[in-house]
Backbone as JSON Lines, residues from 0, in Angstrom:
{"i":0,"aa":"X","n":[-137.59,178.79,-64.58],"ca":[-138.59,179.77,-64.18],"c":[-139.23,180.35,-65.44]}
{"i":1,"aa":"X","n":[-140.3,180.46,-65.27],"ca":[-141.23,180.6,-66.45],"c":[-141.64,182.56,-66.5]}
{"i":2,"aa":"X","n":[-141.49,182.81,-67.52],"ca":[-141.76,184.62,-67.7],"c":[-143.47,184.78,-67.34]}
{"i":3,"aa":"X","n":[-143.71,185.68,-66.81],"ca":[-145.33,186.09,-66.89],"c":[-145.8,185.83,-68.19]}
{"i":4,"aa":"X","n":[-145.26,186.5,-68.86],"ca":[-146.04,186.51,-70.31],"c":[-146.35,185.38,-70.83]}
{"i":5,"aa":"X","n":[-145.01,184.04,-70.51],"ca":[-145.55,182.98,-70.64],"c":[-146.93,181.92,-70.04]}
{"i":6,"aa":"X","n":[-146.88,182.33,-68.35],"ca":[-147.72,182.33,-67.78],"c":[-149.24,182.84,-67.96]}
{"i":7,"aa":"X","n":[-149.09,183.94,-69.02],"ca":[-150.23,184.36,-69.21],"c":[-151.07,183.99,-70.72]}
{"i":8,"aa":"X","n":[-149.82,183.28,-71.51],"ca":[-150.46,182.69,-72.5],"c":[-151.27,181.33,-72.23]}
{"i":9,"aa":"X","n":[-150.46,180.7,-71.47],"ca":[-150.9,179.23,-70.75],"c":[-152.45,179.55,-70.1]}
{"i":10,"aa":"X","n":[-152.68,180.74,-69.12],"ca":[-153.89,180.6,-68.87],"c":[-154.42,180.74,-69.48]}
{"i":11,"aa":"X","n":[-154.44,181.74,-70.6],"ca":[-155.41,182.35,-71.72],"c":[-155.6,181.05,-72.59]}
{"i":12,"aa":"X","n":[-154.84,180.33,-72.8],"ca":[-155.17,179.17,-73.58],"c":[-155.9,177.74,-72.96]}
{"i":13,"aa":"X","n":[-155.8,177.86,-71.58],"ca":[-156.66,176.71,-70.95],"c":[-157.85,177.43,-70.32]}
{"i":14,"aa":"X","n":[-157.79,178.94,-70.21],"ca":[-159.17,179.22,-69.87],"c":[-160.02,178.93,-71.26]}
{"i":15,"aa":"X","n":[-159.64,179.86,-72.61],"ca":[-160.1,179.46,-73.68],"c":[-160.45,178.13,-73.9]}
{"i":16,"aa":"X","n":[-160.11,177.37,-73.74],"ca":[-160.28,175.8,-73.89],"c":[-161.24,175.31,-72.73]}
{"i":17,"aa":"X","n":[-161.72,175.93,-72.17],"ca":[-162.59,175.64,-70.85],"c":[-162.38,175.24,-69.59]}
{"i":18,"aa":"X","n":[-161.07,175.16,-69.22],"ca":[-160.95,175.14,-67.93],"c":[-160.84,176.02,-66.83]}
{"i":19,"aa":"X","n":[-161.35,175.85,-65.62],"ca":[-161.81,176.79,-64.58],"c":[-160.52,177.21,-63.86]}
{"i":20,"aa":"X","n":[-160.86,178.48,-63.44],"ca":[-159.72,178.67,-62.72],"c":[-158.65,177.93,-62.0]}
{"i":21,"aa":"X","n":[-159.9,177.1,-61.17],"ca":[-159.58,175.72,-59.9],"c":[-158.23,174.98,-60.7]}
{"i":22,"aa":"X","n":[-158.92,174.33,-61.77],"ca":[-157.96,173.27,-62.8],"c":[-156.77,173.66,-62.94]}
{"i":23,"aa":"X","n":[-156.81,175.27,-63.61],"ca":[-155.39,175.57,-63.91],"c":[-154.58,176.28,-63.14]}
{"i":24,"aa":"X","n":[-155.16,176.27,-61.69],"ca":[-154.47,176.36,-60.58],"c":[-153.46,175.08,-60.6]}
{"i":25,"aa":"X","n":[-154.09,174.07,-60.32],"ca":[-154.19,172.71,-60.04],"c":[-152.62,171.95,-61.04]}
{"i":26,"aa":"X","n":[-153.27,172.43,-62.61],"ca":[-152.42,172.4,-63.62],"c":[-150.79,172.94,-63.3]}
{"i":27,"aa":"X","n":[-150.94,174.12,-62.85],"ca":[-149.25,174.91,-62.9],"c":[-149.37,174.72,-61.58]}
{"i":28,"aa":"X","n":[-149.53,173.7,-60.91],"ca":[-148.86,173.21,-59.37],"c":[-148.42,174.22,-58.8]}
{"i":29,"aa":"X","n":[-148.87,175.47,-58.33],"ca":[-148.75,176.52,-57.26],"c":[-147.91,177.33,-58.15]}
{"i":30,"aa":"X","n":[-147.47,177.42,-59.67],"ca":[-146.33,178.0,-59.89],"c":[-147.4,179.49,-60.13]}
{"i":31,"aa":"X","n":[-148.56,179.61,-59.83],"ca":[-149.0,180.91,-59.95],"c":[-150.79,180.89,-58.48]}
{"i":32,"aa":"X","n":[-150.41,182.3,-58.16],"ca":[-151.44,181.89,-56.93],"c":[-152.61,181.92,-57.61]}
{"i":33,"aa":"X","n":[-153.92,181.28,-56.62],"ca":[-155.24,181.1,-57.16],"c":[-155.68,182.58,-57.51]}
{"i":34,"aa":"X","n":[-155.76,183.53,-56.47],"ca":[-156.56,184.99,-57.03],"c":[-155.52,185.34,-58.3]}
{"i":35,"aa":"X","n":[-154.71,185.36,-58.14],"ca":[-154.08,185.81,-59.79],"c":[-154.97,185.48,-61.11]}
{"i":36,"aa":"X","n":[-155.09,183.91,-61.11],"ca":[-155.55,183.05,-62.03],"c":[-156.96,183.6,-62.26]}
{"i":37,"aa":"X","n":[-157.89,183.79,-60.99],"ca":[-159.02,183.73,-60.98],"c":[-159.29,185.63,-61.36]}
{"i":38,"aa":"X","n":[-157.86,186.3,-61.21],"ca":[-158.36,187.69,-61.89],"c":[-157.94,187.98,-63.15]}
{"i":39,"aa":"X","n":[-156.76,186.81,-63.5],"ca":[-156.67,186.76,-65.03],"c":[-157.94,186.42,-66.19]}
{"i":40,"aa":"X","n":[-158.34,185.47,-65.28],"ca":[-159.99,185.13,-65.95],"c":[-160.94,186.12,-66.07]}
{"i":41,"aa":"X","n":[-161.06,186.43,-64.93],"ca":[-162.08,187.92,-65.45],"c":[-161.83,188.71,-66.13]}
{"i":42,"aa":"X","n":[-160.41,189.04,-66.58],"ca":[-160.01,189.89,-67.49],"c":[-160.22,189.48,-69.07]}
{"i":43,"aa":"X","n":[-160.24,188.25,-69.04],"ca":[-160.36,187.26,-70.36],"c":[-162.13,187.37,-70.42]}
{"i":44,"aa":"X","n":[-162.89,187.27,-69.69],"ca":[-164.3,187.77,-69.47],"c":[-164.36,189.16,-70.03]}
{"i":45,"aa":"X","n":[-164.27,189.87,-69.48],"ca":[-164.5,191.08,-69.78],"c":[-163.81,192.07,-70.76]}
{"i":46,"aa":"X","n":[-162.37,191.58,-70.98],"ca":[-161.39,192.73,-72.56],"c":[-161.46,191.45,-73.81]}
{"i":47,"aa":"X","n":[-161.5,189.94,-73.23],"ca":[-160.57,189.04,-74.48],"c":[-159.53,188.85,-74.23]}
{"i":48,"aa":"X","n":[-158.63,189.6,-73.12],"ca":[-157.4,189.41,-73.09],"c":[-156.77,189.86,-71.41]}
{"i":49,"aa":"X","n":[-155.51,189.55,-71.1],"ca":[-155.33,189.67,-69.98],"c":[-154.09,190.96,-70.13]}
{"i":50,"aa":"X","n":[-154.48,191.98,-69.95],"ca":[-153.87,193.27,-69.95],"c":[-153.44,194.0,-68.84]}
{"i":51,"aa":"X","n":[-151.99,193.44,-68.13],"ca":[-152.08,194.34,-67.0],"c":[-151.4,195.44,-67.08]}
{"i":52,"aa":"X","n":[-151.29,196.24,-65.89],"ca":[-151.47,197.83,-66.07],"c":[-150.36,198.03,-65.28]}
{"i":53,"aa":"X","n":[-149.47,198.54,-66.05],"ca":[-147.96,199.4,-65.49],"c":[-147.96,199.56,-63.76]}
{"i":54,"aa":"X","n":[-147.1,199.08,-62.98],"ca":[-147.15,199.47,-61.73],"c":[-146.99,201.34,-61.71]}
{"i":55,"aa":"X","n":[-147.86,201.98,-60.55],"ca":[-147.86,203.06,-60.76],"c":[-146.04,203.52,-59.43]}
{"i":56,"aa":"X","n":[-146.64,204.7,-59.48],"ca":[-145.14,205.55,-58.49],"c":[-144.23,205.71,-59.55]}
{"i":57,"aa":"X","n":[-143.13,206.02,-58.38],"ca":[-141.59,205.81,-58.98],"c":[-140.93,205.23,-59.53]}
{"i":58,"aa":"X","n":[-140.1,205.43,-60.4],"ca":[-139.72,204.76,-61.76],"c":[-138.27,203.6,-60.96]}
{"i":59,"aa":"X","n":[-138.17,202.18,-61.27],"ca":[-137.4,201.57,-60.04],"c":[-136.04,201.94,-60.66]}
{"i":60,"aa":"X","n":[-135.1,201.83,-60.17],"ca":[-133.51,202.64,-59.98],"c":[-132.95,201.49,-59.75]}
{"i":61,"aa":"X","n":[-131.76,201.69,-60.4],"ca":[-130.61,199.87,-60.04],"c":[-129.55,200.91,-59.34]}
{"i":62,"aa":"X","n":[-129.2,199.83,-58.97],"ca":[-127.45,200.43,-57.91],"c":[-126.17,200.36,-59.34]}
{"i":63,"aa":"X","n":[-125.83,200.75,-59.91],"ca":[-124.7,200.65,-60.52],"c":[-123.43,201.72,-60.16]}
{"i":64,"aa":"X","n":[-122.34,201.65,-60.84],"ca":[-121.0,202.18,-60.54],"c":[-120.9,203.32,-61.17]}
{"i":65,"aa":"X","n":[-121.57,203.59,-61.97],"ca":[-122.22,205.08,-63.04],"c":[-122.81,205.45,-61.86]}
{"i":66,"aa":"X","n":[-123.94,205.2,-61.68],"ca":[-125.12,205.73,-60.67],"c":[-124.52,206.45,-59.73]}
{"i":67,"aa":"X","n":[-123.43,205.59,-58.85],"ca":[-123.02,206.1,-57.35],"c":[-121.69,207.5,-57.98]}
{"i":68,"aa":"X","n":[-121.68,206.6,-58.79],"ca":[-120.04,208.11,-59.03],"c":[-121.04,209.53,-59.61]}
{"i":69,"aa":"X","n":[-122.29,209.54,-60.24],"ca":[-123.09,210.32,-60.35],"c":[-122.91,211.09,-59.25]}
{"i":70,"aa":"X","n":[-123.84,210.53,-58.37],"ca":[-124.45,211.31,-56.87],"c":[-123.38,211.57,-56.33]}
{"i":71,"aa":"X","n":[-122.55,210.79,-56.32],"ca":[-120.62,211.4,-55.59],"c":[-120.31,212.57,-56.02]}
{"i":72,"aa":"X","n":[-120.45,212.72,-57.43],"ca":[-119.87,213.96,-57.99],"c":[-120.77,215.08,-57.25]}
{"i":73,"aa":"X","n":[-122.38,214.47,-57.31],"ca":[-123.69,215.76,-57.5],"c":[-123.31,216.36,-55.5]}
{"i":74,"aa":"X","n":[-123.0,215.42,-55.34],"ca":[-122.71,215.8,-53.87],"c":[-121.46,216.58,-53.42]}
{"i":75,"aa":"X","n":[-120.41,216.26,-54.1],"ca":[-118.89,217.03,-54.08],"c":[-119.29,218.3,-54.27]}
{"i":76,"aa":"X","n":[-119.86,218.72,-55.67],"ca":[-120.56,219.78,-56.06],"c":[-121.31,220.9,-54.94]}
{"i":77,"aa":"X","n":[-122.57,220.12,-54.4],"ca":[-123.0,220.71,-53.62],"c":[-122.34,221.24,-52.58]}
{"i":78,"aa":"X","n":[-121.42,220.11,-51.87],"ca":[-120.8,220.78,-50.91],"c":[-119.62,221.95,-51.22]}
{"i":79,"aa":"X","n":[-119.34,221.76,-52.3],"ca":[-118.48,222.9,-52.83],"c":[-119.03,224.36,-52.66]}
{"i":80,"aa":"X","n":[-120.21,223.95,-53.28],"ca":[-121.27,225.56,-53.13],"c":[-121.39,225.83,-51.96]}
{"i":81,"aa":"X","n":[-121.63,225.3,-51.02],"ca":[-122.52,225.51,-49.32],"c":[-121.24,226.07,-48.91]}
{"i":82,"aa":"X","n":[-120.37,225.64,-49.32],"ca":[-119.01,226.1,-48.29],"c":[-118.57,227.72,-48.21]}
């Protein structure tokens, strides 16, 4: 499995080189969808480069064994107080 970033050098380097979106669809055999490709290009149109932009919201959270004994404690706590 190939990283974005890698993915995004590959287009930047076959759009640079002149091939159309279509081609390097065609080229990475579905391993990236057509509107992607075809909005990576416009971005290469319009900055020089393909710059994407931080997903916005909430910051994403993993499940770990720290994490849950956290909220275990933050919760023991609370209910300590309410009582």
């Amino acid at each position: 499995i190939m990283k974005s970033k890698d993915l995004q050098n590959i287009v930047l380097s076959k759009y640079n080189s002149g091939d159309n979106p279509y081609k390097i669809f065609r080229d990475l055999n579905g391993g990236l969808g057509l509107y992607t490709i075809q909005r990576w290009c416009k971005m290469v149109d319009e900055t020089g480069a393909i710059a994407l932009s931080k997903p916005t919201g909430r910051i994403r959270t993993v499940r770990t064994k720290a994490s849950i004994k956290k909220v275990k404690k933050w919760l023991d706590q609370k209910k300590k107080i309410s009582q």
